[in-house]
N, CA, C and O atoms as CSV, one atom per row, in Angstrom:
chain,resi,resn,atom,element,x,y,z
A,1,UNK,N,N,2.609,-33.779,-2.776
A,1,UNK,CA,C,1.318,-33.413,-3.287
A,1,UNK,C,C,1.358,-33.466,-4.798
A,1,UNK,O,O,2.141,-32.880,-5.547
A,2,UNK,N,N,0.382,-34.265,-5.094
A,2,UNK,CA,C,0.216,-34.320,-6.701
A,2,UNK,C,C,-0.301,-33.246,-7.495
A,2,UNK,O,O,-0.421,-33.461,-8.701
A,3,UNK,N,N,-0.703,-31.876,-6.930
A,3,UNK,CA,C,-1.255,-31.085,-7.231
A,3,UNK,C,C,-0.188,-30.151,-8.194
A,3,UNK,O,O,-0.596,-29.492,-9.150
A,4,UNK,N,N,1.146,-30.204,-7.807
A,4,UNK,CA,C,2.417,-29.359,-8.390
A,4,UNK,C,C,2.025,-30.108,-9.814
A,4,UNK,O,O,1.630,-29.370,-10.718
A,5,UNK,N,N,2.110,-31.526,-10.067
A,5,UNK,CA,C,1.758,-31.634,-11.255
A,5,UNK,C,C,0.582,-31.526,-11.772
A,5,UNK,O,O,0.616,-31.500,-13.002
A,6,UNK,N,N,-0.561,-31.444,-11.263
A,6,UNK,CA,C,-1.351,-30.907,-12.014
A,6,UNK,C,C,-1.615,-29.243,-12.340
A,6,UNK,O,O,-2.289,-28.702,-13.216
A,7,UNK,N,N,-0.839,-28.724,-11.318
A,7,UNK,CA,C,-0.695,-27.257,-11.646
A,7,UNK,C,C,-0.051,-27.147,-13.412
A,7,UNK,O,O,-0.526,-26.652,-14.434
A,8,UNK,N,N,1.067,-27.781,-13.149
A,8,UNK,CA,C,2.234,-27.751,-14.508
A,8,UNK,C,C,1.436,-28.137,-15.214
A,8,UNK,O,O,1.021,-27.158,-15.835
A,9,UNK,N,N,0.869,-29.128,-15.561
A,9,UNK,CA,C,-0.089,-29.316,-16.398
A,9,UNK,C,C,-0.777,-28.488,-17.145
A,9,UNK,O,O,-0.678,-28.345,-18.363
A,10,UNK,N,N,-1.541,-27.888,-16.348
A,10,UNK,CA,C,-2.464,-26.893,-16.649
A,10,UNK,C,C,-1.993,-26.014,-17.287
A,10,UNK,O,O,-2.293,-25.757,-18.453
A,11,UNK,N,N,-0.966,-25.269,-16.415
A,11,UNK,CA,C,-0.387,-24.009,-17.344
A,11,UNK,C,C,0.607,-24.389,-18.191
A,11,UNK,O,O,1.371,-23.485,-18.531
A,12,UNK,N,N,0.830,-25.604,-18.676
A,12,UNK,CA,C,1.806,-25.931,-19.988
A,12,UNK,C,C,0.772,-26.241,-21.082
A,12,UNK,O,O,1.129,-26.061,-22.247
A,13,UNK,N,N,-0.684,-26.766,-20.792
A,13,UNK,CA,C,-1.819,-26.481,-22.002
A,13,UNK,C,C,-1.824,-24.952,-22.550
A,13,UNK,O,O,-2.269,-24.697,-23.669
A,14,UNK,N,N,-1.365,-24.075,-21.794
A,14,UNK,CA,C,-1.898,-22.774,-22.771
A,14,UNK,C,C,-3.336,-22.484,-22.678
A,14,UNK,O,O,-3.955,-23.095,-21.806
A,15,UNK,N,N,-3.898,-21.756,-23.338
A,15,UNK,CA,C,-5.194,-21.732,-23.287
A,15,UNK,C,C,-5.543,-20.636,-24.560
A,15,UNK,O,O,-4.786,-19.784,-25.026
A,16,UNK,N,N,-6.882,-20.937,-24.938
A,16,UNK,CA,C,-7.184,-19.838,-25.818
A,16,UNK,C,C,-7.522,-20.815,-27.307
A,16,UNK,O,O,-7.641,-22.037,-27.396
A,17,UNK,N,N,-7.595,-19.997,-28.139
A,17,UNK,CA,C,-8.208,-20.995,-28.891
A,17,UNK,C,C,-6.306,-21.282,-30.304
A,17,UNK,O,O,-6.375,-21.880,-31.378
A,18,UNK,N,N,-5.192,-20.739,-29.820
A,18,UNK,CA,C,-4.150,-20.949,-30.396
A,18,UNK,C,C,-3.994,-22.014,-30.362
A,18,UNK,O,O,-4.465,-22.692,-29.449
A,19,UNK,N,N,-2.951,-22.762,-31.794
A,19,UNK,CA,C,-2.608,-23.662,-32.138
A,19,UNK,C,C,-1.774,-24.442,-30.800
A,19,UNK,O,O,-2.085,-25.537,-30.331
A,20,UNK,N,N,-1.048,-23.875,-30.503
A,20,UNK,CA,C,-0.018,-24.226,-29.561
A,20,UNK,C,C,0.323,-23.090,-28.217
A,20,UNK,O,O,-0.064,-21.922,-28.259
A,21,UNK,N,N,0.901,-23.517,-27.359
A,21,UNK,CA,C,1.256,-22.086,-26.387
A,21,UNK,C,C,2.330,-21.510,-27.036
A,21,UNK,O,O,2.632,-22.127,-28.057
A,22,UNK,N,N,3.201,-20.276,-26.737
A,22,UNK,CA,C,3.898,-19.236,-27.074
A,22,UNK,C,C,5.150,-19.900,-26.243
A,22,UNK,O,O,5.049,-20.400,-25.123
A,23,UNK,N,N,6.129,-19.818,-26.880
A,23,UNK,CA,C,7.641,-20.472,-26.252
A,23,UNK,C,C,8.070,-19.359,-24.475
A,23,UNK,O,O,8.724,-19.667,-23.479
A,24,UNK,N,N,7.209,-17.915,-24.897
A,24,UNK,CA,C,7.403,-17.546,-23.410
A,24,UNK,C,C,6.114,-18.569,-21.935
A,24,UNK,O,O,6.204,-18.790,-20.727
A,25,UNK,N,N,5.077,-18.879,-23.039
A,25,UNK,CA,C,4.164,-19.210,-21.767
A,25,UNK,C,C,4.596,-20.538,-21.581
A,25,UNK,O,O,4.036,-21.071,-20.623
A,26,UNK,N,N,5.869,-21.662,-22.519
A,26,UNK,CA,C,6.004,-22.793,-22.190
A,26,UNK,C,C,7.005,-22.490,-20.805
A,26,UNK,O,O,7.032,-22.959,-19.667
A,27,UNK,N,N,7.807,-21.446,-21.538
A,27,UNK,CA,C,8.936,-21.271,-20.018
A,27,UNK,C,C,8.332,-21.085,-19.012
A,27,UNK,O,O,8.488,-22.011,-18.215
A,28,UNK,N,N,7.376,-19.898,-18.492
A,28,UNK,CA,C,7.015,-19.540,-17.546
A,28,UNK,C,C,5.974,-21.045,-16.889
A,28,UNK,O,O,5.934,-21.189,-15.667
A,29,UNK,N,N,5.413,-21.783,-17.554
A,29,UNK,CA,C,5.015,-22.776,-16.660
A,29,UNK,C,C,5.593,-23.820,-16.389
A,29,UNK,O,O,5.158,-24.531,-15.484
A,30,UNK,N,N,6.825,-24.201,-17.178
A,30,UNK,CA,C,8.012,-25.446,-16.749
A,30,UNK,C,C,8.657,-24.386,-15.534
A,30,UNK,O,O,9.048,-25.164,-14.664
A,31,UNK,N,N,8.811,-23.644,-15.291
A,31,UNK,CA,C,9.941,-22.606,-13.883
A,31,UNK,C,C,8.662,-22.605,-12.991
A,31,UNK,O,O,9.168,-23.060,-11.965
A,32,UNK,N,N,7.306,-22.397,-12.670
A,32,UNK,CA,C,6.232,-22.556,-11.862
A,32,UNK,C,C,6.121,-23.861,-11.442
A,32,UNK,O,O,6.152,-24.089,-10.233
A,33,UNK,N,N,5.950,-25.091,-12.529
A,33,UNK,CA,C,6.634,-26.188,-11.828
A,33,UNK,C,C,7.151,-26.717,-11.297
A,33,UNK,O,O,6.839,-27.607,-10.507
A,34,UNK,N,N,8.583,-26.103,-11.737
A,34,UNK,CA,C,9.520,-26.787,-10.726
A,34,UNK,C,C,9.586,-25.900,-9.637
A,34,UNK,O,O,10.395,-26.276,-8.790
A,35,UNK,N,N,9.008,-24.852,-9.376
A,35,UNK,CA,C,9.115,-24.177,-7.887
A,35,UNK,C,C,7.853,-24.617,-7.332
A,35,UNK,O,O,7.754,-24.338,-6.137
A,36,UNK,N,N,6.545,-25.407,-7.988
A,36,UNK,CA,C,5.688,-26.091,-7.312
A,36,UNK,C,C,6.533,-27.088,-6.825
A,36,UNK,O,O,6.855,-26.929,-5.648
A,37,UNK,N,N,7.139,-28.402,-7.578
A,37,UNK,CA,C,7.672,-29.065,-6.929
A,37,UNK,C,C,8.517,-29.123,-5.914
A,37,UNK,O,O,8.466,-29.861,-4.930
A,38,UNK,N,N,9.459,-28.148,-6.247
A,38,UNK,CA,C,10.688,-27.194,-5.127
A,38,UNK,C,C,9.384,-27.283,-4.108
A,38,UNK,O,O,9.040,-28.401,-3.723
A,39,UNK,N,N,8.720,-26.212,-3.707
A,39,UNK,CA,C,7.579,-26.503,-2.582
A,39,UNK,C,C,8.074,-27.699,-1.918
A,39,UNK,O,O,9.077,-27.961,-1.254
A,40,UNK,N,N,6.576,-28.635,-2.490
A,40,UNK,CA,C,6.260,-29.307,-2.043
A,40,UNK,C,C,7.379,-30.408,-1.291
A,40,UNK,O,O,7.384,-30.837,-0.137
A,41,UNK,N,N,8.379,-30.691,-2.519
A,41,UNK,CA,C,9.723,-31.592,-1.842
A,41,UNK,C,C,10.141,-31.027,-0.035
A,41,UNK,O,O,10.146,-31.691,1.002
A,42,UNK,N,N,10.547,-29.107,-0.346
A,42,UNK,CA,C,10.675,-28.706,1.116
A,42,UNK,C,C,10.178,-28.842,2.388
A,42,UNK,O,O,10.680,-28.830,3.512
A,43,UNK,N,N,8.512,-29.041,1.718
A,43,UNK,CA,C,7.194,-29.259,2.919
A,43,UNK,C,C,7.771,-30.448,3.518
A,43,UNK,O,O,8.003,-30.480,4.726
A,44,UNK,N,N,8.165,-32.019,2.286
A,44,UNK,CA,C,8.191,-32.838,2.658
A,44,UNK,C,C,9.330,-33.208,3.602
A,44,UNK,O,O,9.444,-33.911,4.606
A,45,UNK,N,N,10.060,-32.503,2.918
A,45,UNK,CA,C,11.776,-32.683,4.219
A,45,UNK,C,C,11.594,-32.338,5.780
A,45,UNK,O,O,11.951,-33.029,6.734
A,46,UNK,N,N,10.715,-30.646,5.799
A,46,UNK,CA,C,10.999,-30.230,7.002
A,46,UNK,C,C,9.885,-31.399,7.898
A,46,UNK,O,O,9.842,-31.456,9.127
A,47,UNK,N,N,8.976,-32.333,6.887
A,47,UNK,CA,C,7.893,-32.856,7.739
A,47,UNK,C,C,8.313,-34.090,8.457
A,47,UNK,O,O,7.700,-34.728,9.312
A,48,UNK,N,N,9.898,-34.363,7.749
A,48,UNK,CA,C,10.332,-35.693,8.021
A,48,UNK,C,C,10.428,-36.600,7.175
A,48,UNK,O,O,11.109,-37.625,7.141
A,49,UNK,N,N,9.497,-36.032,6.298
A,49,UNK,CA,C,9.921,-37.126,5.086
A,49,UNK,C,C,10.791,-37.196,4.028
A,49,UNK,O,O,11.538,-36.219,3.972
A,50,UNK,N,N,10.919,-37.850,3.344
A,50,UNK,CA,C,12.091,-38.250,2.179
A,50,UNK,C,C,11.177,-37.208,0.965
A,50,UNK,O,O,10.057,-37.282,0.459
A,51,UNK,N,N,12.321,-36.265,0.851
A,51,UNK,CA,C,11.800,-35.384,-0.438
A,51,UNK,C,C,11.314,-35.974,-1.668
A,51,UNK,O,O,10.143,-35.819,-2.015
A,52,UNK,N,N,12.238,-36.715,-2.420
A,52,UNK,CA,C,11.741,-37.670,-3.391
A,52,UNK,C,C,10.217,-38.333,-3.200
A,52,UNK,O,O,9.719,-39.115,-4.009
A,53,UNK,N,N,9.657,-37.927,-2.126
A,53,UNK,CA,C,8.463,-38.981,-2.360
A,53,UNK,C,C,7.595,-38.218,-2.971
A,53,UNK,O,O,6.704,-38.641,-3.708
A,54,UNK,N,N,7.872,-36.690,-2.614
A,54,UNK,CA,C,6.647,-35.661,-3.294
A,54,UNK,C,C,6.226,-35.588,-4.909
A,54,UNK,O,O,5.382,-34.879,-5.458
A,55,UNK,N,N,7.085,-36.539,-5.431
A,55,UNK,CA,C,7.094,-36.531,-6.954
A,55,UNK,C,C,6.567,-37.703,-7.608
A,55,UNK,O,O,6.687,-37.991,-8.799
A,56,UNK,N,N,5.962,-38.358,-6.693
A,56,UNK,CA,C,5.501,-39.753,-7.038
A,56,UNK,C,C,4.035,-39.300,-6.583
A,56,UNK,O,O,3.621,-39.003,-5.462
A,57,UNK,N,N,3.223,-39.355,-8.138
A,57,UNK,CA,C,1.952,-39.274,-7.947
A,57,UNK,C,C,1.060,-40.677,-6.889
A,57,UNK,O,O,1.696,-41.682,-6.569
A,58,UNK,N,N,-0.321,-40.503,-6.508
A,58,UNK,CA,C,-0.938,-40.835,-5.725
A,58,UNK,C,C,-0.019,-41.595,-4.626
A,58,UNK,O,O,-0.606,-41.806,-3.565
A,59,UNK,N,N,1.521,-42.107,-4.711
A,59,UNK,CA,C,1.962,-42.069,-2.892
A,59,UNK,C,C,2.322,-40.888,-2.413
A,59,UNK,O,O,2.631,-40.955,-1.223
A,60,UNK,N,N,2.443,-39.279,-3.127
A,60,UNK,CA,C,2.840,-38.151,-2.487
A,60,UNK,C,C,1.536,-37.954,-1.722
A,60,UNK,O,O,1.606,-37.761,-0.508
A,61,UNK,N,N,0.347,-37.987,-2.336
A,61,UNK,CA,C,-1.144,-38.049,-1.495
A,61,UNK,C,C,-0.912,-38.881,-0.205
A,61,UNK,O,O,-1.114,-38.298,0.860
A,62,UNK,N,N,-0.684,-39.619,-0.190
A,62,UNK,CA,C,-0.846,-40.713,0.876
A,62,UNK,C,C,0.497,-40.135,1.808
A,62,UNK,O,O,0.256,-40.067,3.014
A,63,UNK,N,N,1.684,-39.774,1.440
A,63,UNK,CA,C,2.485,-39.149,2.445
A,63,UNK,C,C,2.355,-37.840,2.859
A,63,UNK,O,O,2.888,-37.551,3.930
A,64,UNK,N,N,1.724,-36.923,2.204
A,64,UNK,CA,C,0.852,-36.118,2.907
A,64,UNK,C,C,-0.178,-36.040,3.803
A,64,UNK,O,O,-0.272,-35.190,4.688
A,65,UNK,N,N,-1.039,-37.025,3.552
A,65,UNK,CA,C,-2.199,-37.810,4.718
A,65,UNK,C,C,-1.440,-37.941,5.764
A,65,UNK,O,O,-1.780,-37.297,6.756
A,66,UNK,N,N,-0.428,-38.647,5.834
A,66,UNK,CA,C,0.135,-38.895,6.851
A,66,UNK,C,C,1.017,-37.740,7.724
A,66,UNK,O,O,1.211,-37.878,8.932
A,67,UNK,N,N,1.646,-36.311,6.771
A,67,UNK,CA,C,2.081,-35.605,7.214
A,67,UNK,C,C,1.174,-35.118,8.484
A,67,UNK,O,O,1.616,-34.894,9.611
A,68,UNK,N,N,-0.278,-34.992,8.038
A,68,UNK,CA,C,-1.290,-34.197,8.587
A,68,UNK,C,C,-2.072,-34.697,9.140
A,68,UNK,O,O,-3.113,-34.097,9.407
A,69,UNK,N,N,-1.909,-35.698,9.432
A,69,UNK,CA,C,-2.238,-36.696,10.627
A,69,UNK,C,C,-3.533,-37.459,10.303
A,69,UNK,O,O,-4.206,-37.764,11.288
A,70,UNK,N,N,-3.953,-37.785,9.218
A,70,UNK,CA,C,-4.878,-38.488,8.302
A,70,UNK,C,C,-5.101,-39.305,7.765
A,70,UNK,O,O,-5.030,-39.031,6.567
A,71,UNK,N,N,-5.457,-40.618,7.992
A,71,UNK,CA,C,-5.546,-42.280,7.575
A,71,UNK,C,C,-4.900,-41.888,6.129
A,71,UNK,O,O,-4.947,-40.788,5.577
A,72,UNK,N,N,-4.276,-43.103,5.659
A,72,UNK,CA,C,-4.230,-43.521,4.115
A,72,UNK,C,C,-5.422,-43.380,3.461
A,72,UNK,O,O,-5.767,-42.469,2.707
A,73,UNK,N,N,-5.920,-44.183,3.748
A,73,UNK,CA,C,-7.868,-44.586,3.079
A,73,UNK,C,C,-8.471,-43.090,2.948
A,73,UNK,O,O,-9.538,-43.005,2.340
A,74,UNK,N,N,-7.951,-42.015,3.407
A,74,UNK,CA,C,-8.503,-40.780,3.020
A,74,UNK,C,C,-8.601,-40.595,1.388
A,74,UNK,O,O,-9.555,-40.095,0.793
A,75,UNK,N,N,-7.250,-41.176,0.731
A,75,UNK,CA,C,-7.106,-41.133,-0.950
A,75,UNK,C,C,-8.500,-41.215,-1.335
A,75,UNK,O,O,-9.197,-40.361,-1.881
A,76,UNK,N,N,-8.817,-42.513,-0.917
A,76,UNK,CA,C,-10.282,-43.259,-1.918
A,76,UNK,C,C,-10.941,-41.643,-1.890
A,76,UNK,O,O,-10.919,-40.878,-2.854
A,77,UNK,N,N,-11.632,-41.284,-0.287
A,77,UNK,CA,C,-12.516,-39.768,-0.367
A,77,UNK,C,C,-12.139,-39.121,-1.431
A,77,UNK,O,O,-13.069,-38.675,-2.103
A,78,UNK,N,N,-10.634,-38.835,-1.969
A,78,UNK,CA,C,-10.338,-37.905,-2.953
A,78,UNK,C,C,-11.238,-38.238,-4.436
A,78,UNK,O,O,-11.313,-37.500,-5.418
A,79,UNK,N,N,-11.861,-39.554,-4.245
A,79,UNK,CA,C,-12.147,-40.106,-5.550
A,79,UNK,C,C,-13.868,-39.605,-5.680
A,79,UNK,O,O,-14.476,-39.557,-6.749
A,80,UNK,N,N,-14.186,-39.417,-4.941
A,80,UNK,CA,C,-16.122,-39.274,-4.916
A,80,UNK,C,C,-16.161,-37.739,-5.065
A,80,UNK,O,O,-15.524,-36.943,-4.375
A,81,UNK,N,N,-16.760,-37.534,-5.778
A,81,UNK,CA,C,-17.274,-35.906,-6.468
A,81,UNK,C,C,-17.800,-34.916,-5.194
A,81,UNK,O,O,-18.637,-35.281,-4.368
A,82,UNK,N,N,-17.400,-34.113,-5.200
A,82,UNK,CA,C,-17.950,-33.213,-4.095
A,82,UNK,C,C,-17.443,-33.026,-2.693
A,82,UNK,O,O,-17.215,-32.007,-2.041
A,83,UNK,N,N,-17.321,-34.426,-2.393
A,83,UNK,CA,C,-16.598,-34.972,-0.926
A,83,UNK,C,C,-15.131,-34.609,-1.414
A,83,UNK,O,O,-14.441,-34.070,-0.548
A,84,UNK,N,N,-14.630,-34.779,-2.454
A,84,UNK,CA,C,-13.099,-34.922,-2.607
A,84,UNK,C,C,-13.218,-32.835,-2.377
A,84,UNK,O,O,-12.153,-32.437,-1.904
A,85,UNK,N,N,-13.728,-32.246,-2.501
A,85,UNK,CA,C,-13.576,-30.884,-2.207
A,85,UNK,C,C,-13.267,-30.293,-0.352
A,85,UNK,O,O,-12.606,-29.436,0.236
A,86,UNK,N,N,-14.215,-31.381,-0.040
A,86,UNK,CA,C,-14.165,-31.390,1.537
A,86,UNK,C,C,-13.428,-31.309,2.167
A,86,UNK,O,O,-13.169,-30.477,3.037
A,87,UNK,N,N,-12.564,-32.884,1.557
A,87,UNK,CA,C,-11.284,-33.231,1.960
A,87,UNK,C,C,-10.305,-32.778,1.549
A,87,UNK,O,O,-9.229,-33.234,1.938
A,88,UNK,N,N,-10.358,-31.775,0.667
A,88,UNK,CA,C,-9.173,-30.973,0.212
A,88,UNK,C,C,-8.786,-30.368,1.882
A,88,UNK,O,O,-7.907,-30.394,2.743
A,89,UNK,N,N,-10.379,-29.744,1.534
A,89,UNK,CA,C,-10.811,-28.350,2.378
A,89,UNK,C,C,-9.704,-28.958,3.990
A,89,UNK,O,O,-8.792,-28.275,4.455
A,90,UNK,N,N,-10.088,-30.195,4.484
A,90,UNK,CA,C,-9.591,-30.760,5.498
A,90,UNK,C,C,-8.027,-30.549,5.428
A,90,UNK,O,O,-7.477,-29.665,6.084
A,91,UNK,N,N,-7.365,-31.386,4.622
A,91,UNK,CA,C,-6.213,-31.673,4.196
A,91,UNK,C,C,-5.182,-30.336,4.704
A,91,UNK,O,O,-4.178,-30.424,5.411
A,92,UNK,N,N,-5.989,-28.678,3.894
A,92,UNK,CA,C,-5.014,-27.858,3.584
A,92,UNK,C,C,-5.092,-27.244,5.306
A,92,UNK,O,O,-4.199,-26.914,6.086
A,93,UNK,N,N,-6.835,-27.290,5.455
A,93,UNK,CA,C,-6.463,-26.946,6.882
A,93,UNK,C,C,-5.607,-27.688,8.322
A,93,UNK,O,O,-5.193,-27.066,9.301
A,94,UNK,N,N,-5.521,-29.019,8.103
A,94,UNK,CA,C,-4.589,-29.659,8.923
A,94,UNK,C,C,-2.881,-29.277,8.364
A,94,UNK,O,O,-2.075,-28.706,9.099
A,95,UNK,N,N,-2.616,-29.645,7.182
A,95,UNK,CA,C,-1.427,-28.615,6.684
A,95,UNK,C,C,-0.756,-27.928,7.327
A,95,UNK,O,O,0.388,-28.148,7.723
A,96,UNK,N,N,-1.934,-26.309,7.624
A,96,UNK,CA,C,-1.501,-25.766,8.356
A,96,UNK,C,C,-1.054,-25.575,9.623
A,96,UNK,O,O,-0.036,-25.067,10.093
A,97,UNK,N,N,-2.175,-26.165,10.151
A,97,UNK,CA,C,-2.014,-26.738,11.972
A,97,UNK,C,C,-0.953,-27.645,11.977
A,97,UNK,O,O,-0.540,-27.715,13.135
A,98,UNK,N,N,-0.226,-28.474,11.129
A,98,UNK,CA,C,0.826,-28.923,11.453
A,98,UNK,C,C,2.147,-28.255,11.397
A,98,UNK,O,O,3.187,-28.609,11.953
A,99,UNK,N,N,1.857,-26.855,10.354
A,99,UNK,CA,C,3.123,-25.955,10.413
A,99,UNK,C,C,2.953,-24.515,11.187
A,99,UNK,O,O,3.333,-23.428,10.752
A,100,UNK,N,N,2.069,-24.850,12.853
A,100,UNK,CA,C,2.068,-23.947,13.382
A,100,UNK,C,C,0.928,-22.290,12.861
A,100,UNK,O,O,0.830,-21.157,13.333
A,101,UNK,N,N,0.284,-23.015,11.698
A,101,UNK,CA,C,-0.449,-22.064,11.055
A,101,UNK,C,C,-1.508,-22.009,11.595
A,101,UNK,O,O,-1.861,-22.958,12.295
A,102,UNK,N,N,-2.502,-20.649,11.398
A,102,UNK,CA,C,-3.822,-20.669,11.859
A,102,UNK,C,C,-4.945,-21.219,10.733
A,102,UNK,O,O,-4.446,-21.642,9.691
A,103,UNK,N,N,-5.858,-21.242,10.798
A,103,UNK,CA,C,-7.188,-21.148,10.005
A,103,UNK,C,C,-6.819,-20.145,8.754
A,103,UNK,O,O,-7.043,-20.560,7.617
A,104,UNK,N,N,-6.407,-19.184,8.891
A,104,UNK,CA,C,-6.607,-17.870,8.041
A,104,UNK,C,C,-5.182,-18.116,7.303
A,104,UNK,O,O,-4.868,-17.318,6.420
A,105,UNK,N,N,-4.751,-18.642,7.460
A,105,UNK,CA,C,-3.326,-18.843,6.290
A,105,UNK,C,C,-3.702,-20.075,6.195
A,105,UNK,O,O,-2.700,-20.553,5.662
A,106,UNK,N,N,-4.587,-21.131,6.357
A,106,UNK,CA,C,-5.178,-22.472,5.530
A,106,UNK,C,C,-5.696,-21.803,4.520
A,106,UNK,O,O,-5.126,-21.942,3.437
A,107,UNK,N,N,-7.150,-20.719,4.604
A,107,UNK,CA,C,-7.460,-20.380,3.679
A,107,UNK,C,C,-7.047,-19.689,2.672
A,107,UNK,O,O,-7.608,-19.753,1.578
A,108,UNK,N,N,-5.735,-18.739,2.971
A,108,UNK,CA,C,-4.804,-18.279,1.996
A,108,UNK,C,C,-4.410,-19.115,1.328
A,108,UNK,O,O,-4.340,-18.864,0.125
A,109,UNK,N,N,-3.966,-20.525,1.836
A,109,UNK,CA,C,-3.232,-21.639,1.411
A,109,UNK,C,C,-4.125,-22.151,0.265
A,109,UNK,O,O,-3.679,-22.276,-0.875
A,110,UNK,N,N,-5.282,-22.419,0.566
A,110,UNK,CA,C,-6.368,-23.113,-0.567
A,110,UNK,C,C,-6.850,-21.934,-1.560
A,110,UNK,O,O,-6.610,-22.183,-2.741
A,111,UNK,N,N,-7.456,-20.756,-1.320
A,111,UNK,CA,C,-8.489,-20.427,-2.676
A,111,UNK,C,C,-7.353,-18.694,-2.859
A,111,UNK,O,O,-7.437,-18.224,-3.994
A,112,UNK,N,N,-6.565,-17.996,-2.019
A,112,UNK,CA,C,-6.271,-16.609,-2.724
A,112,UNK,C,C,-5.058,-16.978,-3.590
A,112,UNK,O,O,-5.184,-17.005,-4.814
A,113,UNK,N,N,-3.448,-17.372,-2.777
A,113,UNK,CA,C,-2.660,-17.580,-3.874
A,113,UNK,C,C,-1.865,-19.138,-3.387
A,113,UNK,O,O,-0.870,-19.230,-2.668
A,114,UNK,N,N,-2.398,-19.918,-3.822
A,114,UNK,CA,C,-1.418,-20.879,-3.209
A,114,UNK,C,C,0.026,-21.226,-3.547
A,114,UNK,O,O,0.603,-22.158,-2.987
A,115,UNK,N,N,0.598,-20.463,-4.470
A,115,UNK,CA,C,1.453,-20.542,-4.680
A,115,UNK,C,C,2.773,-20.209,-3.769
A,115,UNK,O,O,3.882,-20.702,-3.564
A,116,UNK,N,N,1.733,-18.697,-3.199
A,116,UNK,CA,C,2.516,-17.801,-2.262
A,116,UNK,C,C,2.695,-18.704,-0.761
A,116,UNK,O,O,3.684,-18.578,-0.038
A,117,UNK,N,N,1.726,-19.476,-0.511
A,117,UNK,CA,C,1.361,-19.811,0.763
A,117,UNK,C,C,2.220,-21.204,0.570
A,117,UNK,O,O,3.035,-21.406,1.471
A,118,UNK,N,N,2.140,-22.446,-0.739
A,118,UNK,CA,C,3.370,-23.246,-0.410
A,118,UNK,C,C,4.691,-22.407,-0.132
A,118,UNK,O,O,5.305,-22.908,0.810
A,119,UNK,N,N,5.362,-21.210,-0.695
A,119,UNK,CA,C,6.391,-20.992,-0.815
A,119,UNK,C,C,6.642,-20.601,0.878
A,119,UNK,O,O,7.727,-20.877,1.389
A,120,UNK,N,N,5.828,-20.110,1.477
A,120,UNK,CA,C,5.857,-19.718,2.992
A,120,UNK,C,C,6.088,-20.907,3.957
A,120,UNK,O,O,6.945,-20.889,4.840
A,121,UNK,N,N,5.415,-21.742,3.761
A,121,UNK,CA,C,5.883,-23.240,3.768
A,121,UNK,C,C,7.124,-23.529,3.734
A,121,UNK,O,O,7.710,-23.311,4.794
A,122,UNK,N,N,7.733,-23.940,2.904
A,122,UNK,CA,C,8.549,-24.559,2.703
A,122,UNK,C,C,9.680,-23.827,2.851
A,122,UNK,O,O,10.617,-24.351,3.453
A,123,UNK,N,N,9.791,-22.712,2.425
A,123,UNK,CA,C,11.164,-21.671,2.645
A,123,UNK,C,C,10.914,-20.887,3.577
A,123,UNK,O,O,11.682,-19.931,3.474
A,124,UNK,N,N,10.090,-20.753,4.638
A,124,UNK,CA,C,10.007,-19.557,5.585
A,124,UNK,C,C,10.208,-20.244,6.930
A,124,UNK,O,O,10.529,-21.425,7.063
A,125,UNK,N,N,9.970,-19.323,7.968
A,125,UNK,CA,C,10.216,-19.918,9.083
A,125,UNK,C,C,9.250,-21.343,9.597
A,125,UNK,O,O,9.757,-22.264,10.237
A,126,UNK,N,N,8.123,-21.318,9.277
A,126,UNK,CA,C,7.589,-22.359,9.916
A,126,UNK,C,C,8.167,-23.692,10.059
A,126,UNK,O,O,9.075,-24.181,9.386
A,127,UNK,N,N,7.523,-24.208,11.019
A,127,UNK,CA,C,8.089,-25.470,11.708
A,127,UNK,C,C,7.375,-26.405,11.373
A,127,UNK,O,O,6.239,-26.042,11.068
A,128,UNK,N,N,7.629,-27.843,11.274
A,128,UNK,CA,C,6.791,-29.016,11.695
A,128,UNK,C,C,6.333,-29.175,12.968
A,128,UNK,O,O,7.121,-28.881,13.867
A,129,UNK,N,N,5.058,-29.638,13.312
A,129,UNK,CA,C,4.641,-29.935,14.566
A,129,UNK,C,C,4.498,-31.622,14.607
A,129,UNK,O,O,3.527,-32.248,14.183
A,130,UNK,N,N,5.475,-32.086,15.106
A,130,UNK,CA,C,4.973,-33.467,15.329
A,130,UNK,C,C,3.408,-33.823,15.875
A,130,UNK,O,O,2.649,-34.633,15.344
A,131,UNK,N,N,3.127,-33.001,17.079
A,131,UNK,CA,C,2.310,-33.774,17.606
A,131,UNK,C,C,0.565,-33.733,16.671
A,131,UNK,O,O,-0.442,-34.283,17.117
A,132,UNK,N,N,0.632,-32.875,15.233
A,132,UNK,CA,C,-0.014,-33.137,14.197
A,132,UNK,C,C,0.050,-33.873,14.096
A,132,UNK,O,O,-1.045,-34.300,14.464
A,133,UNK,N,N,0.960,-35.144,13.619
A,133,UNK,CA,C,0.520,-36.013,13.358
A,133,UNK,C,C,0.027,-37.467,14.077
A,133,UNK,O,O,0.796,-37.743,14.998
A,134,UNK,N,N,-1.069,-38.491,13.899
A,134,UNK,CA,C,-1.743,-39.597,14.501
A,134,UNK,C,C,-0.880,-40.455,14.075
A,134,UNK,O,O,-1.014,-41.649,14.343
């Protein structure tokens, strides 16, 4: 998922109207990073796939589609305004149904902490479900 880097992203801008971020807020979002990435690589192992792929922007999208049982050609949807929210919405909830999750830890997964909910993922008990995927 390309999202670990755009997380890092985000919180390595800083914010506010300072010159630069503060050498504590550079640390704390390079270590959020790499435990976004940590994530996501884990998701990708237990799913079957080759960890390394999670770090390769727009094919980690496309090997996620596929984790969750979702054409390739889903990417393009990511590209149209509004719809690409949809298909998030889709994405995180198949996610879950592929790691044995319900509805209600999709939505933990997308809008309360997702940070908490990759880490449950990837380091906790859940399983891959093959038959998620098409």
């Amino acid at each position: 998922m390309g999202e670990s880097f755009v997380l890092a992203t985000i919180l390595m801008q800083g914010g506010g109207s300072d010159s630069g971020a503060s050498p504590v807020t550079t640390i704390i979002s390079i270590i959020l990073g790499l435990v976004a990435i940590a994530c996501v690589w884990m998701i990708f192992t237990k799913a079957g796939e080759a960890g390394w792929q999670s770090i390769i922007p727009i094919w980690s999208t496309i090997v996620l589609l596929r984790i969750v049982g979702r054409p390739w050609w889903w990417i393009l949807l990511l590209f149209i305004p509004f719809l690409n929210i949809v298909i998030y919405l889709l994405v995180a909830l198949d996610l879950g149904k592929a790691f044995s999750q319900g509805a209600a830890f999709s939505i933990f997964l997308l809008f309360l902490l997702p940070v908490v909910g990759m880490l449950i993922l990837a380091f906790g008990g859940a399983q891959y479900q093959t038959s998620a995927r098409a």
